[in-house]
C-alpha positions as a Markdown table, in Angstrom:
| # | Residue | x | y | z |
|---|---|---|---|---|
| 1 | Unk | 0.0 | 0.0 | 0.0 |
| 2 | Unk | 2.0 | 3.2 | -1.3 |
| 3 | Unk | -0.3 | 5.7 | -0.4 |
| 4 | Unk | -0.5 | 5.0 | 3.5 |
| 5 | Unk | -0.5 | 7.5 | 6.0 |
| 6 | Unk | 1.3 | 6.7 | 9.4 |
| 7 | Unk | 0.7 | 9.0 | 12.6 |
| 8 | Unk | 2.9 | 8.4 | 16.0 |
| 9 | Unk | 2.3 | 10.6 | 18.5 |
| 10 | Unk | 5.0 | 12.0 | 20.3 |
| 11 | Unk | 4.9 | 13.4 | 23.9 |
| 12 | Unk | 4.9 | 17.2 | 23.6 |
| 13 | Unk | 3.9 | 19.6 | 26.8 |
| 14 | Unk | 2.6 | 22.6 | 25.2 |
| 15 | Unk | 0.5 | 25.4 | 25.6 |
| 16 | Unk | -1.3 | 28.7 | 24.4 |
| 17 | Unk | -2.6 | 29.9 | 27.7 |
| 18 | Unk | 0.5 | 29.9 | 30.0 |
| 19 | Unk | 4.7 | 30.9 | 29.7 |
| 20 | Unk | 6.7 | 28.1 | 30.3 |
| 21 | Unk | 9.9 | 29.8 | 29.9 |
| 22 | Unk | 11.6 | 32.7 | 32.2 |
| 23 | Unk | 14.3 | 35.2 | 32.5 |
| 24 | Unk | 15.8 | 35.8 | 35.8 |
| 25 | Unk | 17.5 | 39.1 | 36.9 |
| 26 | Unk | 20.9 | 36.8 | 36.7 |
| 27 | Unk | 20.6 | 35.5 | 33.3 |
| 28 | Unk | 19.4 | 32.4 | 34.4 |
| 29 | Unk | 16.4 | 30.4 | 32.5 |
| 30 | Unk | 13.7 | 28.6 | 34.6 |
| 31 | Unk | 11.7 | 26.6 | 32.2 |
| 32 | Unk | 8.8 | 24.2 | 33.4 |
| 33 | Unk | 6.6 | 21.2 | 31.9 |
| 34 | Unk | 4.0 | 19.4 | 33.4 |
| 35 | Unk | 1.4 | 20.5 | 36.1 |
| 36 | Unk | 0.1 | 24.4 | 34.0 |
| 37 | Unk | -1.8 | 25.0 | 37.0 |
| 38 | Unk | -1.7 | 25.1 | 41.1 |
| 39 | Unk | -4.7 | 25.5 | 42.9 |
| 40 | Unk | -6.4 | 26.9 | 39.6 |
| 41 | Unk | -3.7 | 29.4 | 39.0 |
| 42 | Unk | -1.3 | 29.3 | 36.2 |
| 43 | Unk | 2.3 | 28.1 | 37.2 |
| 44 | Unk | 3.6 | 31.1 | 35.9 |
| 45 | Unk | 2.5 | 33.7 | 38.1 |
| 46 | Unk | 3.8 | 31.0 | 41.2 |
| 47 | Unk | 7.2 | 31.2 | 39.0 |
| 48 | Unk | 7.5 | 34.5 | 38.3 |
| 49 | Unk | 6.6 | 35.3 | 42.5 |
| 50 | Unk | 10.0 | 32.7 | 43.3 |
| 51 | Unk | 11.7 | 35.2 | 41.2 |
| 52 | Unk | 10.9 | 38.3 | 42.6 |
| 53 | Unk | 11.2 | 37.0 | 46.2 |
| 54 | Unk | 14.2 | 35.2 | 45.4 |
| 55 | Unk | 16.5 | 35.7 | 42.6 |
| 56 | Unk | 18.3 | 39.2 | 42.4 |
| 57 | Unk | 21.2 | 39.6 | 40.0 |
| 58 | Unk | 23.9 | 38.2 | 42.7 |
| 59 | Unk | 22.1 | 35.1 | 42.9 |
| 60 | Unk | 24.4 | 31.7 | 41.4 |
| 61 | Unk | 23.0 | 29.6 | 39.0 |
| 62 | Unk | 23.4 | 26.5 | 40.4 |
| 63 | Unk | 21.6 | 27.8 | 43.9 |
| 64 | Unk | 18.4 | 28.1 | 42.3 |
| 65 | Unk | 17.5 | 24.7 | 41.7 |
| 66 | Unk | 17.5 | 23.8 | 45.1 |
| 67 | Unk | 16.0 | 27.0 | 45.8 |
| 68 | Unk | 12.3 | 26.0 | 43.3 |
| 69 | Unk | 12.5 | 22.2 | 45.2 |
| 70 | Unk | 12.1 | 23.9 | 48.5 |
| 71 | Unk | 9.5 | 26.2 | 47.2 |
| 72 | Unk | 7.4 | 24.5 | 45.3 |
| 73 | Unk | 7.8 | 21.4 | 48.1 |
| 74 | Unk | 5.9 | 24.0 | 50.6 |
| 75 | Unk | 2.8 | 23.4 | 48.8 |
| 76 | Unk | 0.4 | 20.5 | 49.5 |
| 77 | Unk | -0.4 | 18.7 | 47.2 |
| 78 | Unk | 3.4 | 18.9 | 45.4 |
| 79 | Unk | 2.7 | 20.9 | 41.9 |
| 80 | Unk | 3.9 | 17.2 | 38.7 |
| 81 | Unk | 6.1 | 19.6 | 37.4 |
| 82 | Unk | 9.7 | 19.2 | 35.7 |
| 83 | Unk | 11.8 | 22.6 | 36.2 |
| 84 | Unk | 15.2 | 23.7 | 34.0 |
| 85 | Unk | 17.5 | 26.1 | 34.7 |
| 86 | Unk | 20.2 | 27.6 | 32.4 |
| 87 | Unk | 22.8 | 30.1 | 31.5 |
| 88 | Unk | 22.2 | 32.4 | 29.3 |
C-alpha cells in the first residue's frame, strides 16, 4: 500500500494559555513542563513570585535549583512539574 499514511504521537507539553519559559535578573532560564496549574492558577504567576522574592542579580545559578525544590515542596499537594535552569 503506497499511499498509506502513518501518525505516531510523540509526547509534547505545550500550551497557548500559559509561559513556560523565564528570565531571571541573573541570566538564568527557569523553564517548566508538566502541572500548567496550582490550585487553579497558572504556574507562571507562582514562578515568576520565586523570582521576585528570590532571585536578584547576585544570585548563582546553580543555587536556584535547590532553591524551586524547597519552594514548590511547601505546597500541599506537590505541583507534577519538571523545572530547568540555564545560562544564558
Amino acid at each position: 500500500m503506497p499511499n498509506k499514511k502513518v501518525i505516531e504521537h510523540i509526547g509534547i507539553h505545550s500550551t497557548n494559555t500559559t509561559d513556560k519559559t523565564f528570565i531571571c535578573p541573573n541570566r538564568c532560564g527557569i523553564s517548566v513542563c508538566g502541572d500548567a496549574s496550582i490550585f487553579g492558577m497558572p504556574i507562571t504567576s507562582y514562578i515568576q513570585s520565586f523570582i521576585r522574592e528570590k532571585i536578584n542579580t547576585k544570585k548563582k545559578v546553580d543555587e536556584i535549583p535547590d532553591m524551586l525544590i524547597k519552594y514548590f515542596r511547601s505546597f500541599d499537594p506537590i505541583p507534577d512539574a519538571t523545572f530547568f535552569s540555564s545560562w544564558l
